[in-house]
GUMAR-531597 format. One record per residue (C-alpha): residue in one letter; x, y, z. Coordinates in steps of 0.001 Angstrom, whole numbers, padded with zeros to 6 digits, always signed. Example, Ala and Ser with C-alpha at 12.3 -4.5 7.8 and 13.67 -1.06 7.14 Angstrom:
// residues 2
<sedren><res>a</res><xx>+012300</xx><yy>-004500</yy><zz>+007800</zz></sedren>
<sedren><res>s</res><xx>+013670</xx><yy>-001060</yy><zz>+007140</zz></sedren>
// end
This chain:
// residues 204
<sedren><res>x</res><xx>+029855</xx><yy>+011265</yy><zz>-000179</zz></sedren>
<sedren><res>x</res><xx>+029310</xx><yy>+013134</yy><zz>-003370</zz></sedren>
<sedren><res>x</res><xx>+029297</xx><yy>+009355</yy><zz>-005546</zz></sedren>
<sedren><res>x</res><xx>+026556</xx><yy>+007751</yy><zz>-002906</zz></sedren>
<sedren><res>x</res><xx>+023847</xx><yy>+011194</yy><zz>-003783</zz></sedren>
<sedren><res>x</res><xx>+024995</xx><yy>+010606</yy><zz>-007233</zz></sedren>
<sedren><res>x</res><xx>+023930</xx><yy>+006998</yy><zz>-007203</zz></sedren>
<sedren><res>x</res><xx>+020977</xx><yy>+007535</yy><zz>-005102</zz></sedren>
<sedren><res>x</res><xx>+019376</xx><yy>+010043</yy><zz>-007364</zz></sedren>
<sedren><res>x</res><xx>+020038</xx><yy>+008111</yy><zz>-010633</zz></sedren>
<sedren><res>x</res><xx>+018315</xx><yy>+005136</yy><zz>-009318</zz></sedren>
<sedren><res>x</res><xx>+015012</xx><yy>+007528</yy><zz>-008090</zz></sedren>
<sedren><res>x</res><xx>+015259</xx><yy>+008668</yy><zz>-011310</zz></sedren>
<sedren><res>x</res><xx>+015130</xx><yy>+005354</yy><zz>-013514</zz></sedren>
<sedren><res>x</res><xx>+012305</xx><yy>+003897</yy><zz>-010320</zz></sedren>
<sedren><res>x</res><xx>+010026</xx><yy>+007457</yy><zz>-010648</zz></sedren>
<sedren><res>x</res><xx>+010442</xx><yy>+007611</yy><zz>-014676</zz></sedren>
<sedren><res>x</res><xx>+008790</xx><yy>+004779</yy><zz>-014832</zz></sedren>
<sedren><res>x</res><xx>+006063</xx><yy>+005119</yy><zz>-012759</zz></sedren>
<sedren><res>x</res><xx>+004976</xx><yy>+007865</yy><zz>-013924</zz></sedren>
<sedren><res>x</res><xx>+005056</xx><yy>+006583</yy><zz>-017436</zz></sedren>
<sedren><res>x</res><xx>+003166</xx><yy>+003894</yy><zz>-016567</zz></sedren>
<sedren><res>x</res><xx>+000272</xx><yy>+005743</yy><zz>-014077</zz></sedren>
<sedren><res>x</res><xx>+000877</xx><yy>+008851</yy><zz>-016229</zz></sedren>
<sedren><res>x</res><xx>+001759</xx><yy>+010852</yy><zz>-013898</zz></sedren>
<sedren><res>x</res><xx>+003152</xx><yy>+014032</yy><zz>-015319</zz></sedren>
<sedren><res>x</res><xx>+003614</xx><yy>+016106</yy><zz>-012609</zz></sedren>
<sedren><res>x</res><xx>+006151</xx><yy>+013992</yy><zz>-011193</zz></sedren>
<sedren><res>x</res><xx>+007755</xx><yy>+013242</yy><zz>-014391</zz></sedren>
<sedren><res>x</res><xx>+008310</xx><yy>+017415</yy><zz>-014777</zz></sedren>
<sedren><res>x</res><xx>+010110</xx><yy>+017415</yy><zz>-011502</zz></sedren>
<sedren><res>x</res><xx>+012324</xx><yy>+014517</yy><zz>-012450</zz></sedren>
<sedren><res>x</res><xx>+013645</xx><yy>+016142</yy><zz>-015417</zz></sedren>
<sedren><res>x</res><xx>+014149</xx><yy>+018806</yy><zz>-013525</zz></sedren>
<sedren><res>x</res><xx>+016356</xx><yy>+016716</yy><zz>-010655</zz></sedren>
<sedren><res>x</res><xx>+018613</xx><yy>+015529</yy><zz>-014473</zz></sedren>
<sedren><res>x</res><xx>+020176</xx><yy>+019265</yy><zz>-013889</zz></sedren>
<sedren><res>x</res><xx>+020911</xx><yy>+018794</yy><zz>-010245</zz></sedren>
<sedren><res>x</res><xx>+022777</xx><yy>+015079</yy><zz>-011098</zz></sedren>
<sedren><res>x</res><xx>+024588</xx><yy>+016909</yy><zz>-013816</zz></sedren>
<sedren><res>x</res><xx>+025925</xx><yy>+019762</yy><zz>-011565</zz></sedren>
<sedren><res>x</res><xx>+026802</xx><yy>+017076</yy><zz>-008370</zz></sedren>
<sedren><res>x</res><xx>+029019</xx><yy>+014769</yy><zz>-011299</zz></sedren>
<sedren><res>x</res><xx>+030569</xx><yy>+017977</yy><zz>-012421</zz></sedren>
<sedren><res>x</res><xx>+031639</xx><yy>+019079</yy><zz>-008579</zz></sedren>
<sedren><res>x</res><xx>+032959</xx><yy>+015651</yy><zz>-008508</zz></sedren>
<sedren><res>x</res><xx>+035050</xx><yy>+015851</yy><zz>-011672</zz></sedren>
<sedren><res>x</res><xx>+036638</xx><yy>+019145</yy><zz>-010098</zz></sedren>
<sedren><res>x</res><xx>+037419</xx><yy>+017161</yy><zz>-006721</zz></sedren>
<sedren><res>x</res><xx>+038833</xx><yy>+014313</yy><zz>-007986</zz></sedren>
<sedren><res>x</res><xx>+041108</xx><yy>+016084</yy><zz>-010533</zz></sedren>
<sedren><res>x</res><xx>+042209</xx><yy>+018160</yy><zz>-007491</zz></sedren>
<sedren><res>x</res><xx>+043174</xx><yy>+015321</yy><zz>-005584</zz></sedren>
<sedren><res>x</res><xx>+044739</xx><yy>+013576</yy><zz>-008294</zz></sedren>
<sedren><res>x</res><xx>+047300</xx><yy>+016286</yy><zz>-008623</zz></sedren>
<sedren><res>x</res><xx>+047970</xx><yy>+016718</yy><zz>-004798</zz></sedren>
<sedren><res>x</res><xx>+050900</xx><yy>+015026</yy><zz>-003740</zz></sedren>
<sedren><res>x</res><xx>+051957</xx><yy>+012268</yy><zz>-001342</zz></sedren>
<sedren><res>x</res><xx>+049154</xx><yy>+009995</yy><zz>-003064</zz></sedren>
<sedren><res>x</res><xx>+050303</xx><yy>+006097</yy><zz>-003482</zz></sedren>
<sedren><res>x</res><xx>+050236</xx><yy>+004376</yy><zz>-006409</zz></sedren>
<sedren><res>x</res><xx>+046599</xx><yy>+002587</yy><zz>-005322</zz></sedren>
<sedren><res>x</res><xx>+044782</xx><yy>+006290</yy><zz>-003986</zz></sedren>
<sedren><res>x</res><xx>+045326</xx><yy>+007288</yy><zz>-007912</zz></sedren>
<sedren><res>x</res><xx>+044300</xx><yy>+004369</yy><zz>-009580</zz></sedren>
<sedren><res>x</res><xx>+041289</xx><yy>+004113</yy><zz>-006789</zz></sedren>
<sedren><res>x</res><xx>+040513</xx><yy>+008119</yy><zz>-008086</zz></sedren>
<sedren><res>x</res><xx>+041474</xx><yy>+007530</yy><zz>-011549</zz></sedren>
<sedren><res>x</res><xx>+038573</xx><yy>+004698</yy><zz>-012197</zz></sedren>
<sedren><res>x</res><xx>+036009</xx><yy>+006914</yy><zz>-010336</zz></sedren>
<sedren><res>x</res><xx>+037064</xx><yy>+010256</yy><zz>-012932</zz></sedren>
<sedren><res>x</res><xx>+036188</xx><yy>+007363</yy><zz>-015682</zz></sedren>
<sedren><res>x</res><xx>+032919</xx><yy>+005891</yy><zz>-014157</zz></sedren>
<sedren><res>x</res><xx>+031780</xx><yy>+009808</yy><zz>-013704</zz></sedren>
<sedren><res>x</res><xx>+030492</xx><yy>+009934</yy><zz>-018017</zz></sedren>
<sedren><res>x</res><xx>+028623</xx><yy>+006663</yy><zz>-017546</zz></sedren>
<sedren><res>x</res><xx>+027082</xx><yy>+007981</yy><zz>-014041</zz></sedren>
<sedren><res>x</res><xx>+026144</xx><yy>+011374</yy><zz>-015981</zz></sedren>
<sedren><res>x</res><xx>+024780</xx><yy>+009196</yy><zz>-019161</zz></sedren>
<sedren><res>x</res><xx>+021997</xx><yy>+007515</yy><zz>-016683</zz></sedren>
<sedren><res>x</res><xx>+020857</xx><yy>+010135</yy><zz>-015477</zz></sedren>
<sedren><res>x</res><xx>+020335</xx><yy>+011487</yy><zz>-018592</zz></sedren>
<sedren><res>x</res><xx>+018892</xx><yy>+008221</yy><zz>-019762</zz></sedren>
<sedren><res>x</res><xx>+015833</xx><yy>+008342</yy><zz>-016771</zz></sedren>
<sedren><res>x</res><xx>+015575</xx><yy>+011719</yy><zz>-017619</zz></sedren>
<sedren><res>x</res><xx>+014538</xx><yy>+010997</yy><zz>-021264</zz></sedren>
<sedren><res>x</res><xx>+012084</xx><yy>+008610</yy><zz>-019976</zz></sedren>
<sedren><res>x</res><xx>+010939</xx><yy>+011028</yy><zz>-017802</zz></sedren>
<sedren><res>x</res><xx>+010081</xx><yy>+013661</yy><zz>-020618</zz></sedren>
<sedren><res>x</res><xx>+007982</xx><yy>+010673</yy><zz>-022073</zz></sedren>
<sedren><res>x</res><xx>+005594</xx><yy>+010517</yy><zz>-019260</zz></sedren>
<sedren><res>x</res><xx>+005324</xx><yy>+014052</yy><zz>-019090</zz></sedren>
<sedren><res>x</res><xx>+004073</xx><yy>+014153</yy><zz>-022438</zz></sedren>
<sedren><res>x</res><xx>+001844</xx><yy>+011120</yy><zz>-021366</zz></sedren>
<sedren><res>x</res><xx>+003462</xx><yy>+008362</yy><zz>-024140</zz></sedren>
<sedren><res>x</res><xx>+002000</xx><yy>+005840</yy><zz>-021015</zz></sedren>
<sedren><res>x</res><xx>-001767</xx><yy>+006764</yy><zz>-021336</zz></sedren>
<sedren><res>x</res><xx>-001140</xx><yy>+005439</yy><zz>-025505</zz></sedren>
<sedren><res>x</res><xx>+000622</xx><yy>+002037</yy><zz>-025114</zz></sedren>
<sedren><res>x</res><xx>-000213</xx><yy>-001295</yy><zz>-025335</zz></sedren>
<sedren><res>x</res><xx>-001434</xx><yy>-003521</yy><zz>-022525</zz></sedren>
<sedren><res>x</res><xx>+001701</xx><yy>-005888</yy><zz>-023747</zz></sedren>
<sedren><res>x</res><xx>+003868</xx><yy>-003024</yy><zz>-023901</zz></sedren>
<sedren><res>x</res><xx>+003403</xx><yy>-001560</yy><zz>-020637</zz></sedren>
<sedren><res>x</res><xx>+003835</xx><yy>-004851</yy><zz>-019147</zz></sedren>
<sedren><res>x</res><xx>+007300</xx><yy>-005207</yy><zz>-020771</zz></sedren>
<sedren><res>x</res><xx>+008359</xx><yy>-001389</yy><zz>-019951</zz></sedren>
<sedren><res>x</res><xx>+007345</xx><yy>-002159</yy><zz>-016560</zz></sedren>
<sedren><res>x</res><xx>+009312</xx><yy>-005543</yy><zz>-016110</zz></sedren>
<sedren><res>x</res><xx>+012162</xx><yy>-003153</yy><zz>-018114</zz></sedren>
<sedren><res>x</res><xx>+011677</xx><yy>-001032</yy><zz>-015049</zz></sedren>
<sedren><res>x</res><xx>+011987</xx><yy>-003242</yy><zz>-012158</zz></sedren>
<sedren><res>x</res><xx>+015328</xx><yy>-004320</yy><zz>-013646</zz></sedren>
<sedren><res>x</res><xx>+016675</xx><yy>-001229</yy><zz>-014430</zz></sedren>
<sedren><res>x</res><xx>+016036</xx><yy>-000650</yy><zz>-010648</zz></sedren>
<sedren><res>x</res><xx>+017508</xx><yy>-003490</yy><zz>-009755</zz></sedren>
<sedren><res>x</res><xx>+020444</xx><yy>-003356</yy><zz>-011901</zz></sedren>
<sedren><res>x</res><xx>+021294</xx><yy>-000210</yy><zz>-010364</zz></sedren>
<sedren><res>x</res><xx>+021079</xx><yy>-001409</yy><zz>-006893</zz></sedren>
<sedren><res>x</res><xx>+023465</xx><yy>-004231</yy><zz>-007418</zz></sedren>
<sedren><res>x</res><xx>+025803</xx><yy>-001660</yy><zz>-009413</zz></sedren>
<sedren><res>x</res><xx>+025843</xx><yy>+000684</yy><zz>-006227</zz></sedren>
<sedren><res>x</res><xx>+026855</xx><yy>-002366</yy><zz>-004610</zz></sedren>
<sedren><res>x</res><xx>+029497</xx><yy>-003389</yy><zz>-006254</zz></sedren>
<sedren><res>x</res><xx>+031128</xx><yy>+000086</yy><zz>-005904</zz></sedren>
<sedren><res>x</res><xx>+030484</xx><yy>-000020</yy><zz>-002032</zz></sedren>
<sedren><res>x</res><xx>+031733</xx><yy>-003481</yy><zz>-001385</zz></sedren>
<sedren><res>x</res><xx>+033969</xx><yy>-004053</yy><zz>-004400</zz></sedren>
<sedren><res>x</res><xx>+032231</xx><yy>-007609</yy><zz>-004826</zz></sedren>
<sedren><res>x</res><xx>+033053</xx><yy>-009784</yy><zz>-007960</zz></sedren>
<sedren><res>x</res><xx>+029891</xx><yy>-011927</yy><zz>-007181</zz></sedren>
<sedren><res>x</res><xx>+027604</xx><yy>-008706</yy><zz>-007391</zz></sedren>
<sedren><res>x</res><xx>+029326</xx><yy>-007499</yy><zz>-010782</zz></sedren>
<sedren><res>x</res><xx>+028291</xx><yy>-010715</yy><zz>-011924</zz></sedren>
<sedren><res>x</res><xx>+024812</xx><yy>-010245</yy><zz>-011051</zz></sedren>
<sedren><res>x</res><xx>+025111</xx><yy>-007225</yy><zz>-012939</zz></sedren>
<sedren><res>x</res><xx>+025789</xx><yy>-008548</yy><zz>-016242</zz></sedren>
<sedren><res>x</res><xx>+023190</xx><yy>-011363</yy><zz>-015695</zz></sedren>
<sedren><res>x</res><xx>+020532</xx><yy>-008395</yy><zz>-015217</zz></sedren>
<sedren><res>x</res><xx>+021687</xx><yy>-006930</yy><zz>-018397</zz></sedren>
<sedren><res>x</res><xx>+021369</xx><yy>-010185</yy><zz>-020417</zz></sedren>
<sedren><res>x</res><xx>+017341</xx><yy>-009719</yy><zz>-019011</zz></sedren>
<sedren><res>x</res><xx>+017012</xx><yy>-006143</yy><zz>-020572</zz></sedren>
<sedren><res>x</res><xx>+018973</xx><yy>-006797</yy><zz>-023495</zz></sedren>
<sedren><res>x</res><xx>+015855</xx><yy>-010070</yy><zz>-024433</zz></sedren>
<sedren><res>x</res><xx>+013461</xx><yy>-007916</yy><zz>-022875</zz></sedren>
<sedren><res>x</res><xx>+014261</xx><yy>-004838</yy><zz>-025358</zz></sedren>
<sedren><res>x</res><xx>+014572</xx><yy>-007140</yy><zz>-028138</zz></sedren>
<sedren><res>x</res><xx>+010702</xx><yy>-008726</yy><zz>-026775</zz></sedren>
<sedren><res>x</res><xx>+009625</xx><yy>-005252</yy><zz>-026846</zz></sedren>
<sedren><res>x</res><xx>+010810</xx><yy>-004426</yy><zz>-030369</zz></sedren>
<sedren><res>x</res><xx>+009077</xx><yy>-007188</yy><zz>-031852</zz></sedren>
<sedren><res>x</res><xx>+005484</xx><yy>-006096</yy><zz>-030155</zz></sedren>
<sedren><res>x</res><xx>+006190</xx><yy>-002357</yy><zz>-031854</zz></sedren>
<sedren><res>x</res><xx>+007237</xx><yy>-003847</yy><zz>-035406</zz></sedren>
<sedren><res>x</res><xx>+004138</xx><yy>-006305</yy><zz>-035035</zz></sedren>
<sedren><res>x</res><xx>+001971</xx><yy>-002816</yy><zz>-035293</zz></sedren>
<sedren><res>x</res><xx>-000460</xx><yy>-002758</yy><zz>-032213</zz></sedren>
<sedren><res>x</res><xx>-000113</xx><yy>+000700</yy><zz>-031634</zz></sedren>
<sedren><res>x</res><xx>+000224</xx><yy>+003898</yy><zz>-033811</zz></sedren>
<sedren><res>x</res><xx>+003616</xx><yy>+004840</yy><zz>-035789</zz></sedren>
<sedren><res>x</res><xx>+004193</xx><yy>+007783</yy><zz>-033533</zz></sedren>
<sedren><res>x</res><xx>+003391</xx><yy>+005824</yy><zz>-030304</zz></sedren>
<sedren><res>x</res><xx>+005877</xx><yy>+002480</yy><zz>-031648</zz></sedren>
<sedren><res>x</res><xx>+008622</xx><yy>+005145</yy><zz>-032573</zz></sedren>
<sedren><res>x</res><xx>+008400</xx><yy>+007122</yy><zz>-029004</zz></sedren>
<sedren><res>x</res><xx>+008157</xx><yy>+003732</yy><zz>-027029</zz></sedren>
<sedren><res>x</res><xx>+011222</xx><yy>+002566</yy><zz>-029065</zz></sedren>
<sedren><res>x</res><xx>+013216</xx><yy>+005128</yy><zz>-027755</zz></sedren>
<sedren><res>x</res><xx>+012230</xx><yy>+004248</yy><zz>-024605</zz></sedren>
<sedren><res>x</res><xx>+013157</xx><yy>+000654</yy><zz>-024922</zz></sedren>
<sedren><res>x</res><xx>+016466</xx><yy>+001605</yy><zz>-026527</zz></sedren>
<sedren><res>x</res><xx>+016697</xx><yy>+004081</yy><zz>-023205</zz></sedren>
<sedren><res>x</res><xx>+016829</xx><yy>+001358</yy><zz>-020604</zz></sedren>
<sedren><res>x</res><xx>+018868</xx><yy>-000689</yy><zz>-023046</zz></sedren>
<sedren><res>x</res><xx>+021516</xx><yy>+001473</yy><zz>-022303</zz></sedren>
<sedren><res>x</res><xx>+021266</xx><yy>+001858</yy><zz>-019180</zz></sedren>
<sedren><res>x</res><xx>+022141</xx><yy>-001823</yy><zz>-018059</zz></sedren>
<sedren><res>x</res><xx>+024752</xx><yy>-001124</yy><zz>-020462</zz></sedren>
<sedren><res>x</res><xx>+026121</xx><yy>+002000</yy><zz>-018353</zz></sedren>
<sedren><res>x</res><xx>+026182</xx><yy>+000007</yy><zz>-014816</zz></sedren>
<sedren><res>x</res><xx>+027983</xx><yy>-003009</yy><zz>-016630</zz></sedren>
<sedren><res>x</res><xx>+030888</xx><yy>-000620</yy><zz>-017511</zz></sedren>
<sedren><res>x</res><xx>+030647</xx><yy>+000931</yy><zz>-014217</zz></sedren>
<sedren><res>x</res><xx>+030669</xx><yy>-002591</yy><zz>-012473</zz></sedren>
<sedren><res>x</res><xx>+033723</xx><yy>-003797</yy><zz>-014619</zz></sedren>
<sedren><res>x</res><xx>+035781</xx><yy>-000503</yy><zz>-013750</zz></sedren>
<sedren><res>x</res><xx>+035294</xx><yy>-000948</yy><zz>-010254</zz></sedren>
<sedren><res>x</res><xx>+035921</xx><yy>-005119</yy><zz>-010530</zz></sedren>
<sedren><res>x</res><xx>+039098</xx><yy>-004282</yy><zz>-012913</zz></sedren>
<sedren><res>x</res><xx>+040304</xx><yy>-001827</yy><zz>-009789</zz></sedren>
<sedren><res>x</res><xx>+039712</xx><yy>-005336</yy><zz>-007193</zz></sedren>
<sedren><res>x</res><xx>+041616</xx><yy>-007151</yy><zz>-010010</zz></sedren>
<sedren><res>x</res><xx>+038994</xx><yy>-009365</yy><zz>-011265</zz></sedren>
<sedren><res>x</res><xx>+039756</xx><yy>-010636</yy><zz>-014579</zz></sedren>
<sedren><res>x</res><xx>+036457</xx><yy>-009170</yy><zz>-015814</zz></sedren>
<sedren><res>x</res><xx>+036284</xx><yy>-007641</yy><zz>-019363</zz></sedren>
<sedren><res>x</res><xx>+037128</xx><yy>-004446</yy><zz>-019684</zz></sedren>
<sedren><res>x</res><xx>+034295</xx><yy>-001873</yy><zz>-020126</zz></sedren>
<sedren><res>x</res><xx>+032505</xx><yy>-000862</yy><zz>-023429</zz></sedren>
<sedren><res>x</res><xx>+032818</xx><yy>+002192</yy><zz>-025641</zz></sedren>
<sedren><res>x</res><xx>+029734</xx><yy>+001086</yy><zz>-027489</zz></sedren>
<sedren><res>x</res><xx>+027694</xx><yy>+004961</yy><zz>-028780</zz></sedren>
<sedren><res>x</res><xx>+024296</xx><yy>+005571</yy><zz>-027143</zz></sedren>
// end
């Protein structure tokens, strides 16, 4: 299914962006930006086969809903990729070789989260659990403190002004993307009929 290689890419994306940030490897950061283009194009051939369907008759009430919440969930889907991507263009420009050793143990802890966060996210679409989408949020209470940790070690002025302002990008980078697989988890949750709020509109 077109969703599943969407999901599975996004999450190699946000797992390989950082590692190579962190090991500086920039030859496989260049090929994950690259792999951004090939999310972008699978999330528009899903937008086209959805909006098909929708307007196919013989469809109950539940099949449109069910296709209607994925046509939503397809922007934040797009948005993560995008977000690993910009990490990605980081470590090809080799921001990792210039941080902090503080720093790079936050971004990496920022990492396995991100990772994880995803994971439970792709379960909650597959299994439509309430207990998983709760997870979810829990995961992005962890990058929201560690983002805010991570700010305070640029603003205390370890590293150089160029180096604080990339690596707060990057911070604000995986920010958002817990913040993208809560509103994917609630959309999916709200479709179960969990009582779960519904998702954000909040800008990137």
């Amino acid at each position: 299914m077109v969703l599943i290689q969407i999901f599975a890419l996004v999450g190699e994306g946000i797992a390989g962006a950082t590692h190579s940030l962190l090991t500086g490897d920039r030859e496989a950061a260049k090929v994950l930006v690259a792999q951004d283009e090939h999310v972008d194009d699978l999330v528009h051939r899903l937008t086209i086969l959805v909006e098909s369907a929708l307007i196919e008759s013989g469809r109950s009430a539940s099949e449109r809903r069910e296709l209607i919440a994925i046509l939503k969930m397809l922007p934040d889907l797009e948005r993560n990729g995008d977000l690993a991507e910009h990490i990605a263009r980081r470590a090809a420009r080799g921001l990792g070789q210039e941080m902090s050793a503080r720093s790079r143990g936050l971004v990496e802890r920022m990492g396995e989260v991100a990772t994880t966060i995803w994971r439970h996210t792709a379960e909650v679409i597959a299994d439509r659990s309430v207990s998983e989408a709760a997870t979810v949020e829990d995961l992005d209470d962890e990058l929201d403190d560690l983002h805010v940790t991570l700010t305070a070690e640029l603003v205390a002025g370890t590293m150089p002004l160029p180096v604080a302002i990339e690596l707060a990008m990057v911070a604000r980078f995986y920010e958002r993307f817990g913040d993208h697989a809560v509103n994917l988890a609630r959309r999916i949750s709200m479709l179960s009929g969990s009582a779960l709020e519904p998702p954000s509109a909040g800008a990137d």
